[in-house]
C-alpha positions as CSV (number, residue, x, y, z in Angstrom):
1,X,48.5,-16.8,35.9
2,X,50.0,-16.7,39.7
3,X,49.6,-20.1,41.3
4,X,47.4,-21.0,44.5
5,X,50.1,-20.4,46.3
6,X,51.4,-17.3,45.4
7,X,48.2,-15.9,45.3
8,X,46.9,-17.4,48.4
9,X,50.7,-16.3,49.8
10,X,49.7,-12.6,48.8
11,X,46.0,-12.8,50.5
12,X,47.2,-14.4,53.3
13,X,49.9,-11.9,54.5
14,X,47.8,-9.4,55.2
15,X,45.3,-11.8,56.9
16,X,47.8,-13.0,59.3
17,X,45.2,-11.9,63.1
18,X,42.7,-14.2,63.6
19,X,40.6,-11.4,64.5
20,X,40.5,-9.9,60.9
21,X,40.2,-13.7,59.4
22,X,37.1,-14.1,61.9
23,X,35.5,-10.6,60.4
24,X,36.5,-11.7,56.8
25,X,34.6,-15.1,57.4
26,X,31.6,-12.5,58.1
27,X,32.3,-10.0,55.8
28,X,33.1,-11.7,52.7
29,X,29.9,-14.4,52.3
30,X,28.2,-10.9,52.4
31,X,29.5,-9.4,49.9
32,X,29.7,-12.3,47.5
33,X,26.1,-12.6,48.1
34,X,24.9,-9.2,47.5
35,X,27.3,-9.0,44.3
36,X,25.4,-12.5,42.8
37,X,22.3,-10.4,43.9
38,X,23.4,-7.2,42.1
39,X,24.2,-9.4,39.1
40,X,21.7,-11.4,38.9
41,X,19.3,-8.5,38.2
42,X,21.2,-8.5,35.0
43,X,19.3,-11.3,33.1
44,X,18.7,-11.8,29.2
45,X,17.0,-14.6,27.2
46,X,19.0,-16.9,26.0
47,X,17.2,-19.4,23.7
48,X,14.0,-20.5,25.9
49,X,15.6,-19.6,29.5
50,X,16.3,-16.4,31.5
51,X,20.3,-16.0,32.2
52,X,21.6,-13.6,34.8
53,X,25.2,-12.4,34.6
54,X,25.2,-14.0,37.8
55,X,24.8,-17.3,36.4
56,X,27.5,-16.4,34.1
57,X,30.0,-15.3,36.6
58,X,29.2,-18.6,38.8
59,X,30.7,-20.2,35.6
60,X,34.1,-18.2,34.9
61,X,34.8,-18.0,38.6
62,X,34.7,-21.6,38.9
63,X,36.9,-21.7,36.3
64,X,39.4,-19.6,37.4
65,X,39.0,-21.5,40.7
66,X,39.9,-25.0,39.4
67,X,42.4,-23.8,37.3
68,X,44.4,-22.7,40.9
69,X,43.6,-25.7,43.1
70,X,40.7,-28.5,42.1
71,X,40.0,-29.4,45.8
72,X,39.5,-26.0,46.9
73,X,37.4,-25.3,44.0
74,X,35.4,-28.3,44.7
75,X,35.2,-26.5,48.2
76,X,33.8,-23.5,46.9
77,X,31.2,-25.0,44.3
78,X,29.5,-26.1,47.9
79,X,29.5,-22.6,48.9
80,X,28.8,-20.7,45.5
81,X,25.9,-22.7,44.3
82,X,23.5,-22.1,47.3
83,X,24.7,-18.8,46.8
84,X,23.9,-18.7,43.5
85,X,20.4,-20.2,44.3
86,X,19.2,-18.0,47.4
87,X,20.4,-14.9,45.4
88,X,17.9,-16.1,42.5
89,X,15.4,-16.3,44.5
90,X,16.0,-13.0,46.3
91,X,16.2,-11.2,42.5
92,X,12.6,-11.5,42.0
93,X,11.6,-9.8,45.4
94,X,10.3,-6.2,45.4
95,X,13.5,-4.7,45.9
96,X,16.6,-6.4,45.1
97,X,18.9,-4.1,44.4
98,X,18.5,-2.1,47.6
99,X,19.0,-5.3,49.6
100,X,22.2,-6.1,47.7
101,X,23.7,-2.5,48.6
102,X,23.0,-3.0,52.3
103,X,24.4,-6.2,52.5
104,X,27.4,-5.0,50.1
105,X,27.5,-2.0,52.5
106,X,27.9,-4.0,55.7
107,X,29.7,-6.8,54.7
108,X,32.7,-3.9,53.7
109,X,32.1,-2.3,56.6
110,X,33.0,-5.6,58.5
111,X,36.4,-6.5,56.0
112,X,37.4,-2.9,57.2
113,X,37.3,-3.5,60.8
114,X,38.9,-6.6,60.8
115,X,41.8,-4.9,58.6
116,X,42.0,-1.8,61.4
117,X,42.9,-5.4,63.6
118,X,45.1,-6.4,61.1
119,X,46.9,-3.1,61.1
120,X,47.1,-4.0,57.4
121,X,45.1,-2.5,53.9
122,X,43.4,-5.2,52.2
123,X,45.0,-7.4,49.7
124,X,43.0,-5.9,46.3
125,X,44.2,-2.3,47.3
126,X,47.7,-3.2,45.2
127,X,45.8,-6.4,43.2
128,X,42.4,-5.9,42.3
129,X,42.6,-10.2,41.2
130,X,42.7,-10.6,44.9
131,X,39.4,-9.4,45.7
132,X,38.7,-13.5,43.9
133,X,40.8,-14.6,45.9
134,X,39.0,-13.5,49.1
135,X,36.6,-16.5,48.9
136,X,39.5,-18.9,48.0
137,X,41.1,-17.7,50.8
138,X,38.3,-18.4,53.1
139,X,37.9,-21.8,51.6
140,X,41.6,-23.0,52.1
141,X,41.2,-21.5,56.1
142,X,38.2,-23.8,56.2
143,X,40.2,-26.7,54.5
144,X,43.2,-26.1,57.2
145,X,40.9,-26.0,59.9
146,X,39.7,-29.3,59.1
147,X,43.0,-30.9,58.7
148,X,42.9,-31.1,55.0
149,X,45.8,-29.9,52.4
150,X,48.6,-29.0,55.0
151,X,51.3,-29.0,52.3
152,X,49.5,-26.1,50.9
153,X,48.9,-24.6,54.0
154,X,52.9,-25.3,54.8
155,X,54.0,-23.4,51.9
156,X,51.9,-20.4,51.7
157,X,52.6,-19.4,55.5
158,X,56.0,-18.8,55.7
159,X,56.1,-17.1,52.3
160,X,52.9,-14.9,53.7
161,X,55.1,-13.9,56.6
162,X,57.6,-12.7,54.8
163,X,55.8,-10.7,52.6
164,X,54.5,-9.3,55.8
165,X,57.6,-8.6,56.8
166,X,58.9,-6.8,53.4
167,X,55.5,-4.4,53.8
168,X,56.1,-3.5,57.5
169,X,59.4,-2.9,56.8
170,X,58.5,-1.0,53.5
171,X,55.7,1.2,55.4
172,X,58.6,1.6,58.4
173,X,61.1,3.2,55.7
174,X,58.3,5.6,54.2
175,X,57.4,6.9,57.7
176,X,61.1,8.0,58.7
177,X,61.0,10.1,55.4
């Protein structure tokens, strides 16, 4: 498994203009929530309770999360839990599934125009694991804003800009052929 750096490293150099970050603040709650919704419509009995594969991914995401950075995860167990519970609730409205596809809808529509910003594809178009990482992501901005974990923020920055650097250059080279 690739460290919270490296992966963060990765996410972050094609999330470099505040203006796409902004969008992807947006755009990515949305889409995490309409996914929990979409899953959540997925439910079996498990002994005397109702499970939704939403509840299920909650779990192995959070994993995944504290295996890369415990604070951060801690981080996002504040933000996936409410989402976890408004997403519950919304399952057993009329239509759910329509309501997660216009949200999931939207909220790409939003990553895309912060990326035309960005003058960058997004991250999960050559790593589909960083499509998890979009909400770690997120979470360590929030963490940097607030003057928490600066190492990490030192060490994933200069490494994202020079990953940066290696796909301008690589995109400059494939346009002079």
């Amino acid at each position: 498994m690739k460290s919270a750096v490296e992966q963060l490293a990765t996410y972050k150099s094609v999330h470099l203009n505040p203006k796409n970050i902004r969008t992807h603040f947006v755009g990515v709650p949305l889409i995490i929530w309409s996914a929990f919704l979409m899953f959540g419509t997925l439910r079996f009995a498990w002994q005397d309770y109702q499970i939704s594969a939403a509840m299920v991914l909650t779990l192995v995401v959070l994993a995944y999360y504290m295996a890369l950075h415990m604070r951060l995860a801690l981080g996002l167990v504040l933000f996936i839990l409410p989402v976890l519970y408004t997403s519950e609730l919304v399952v057993h409205s009329e239509h759910p599934f329509i309501i997660a596809i216009s949200l999931f809808v939207i909220g790409w529509v939003i990553q895309f125009v912060g990326h035309k910003y960005e003058k960058a594809k997004p991250a999960f178009v050559d790593d589909l694991n960083q499509l998890l990482i979009g909400p770690f992501f997120l979470m360590a901005e929030v963490y940097f804003m607030m003057g928490w974990e600066r190492e990490l923020e030192e060490a994933i920055t200069p490494i994202a800009i020079e990953k940066r650097r290696a796909l301008e250059d690589k995109r400059r080279a494939n346009e002079k052929r």
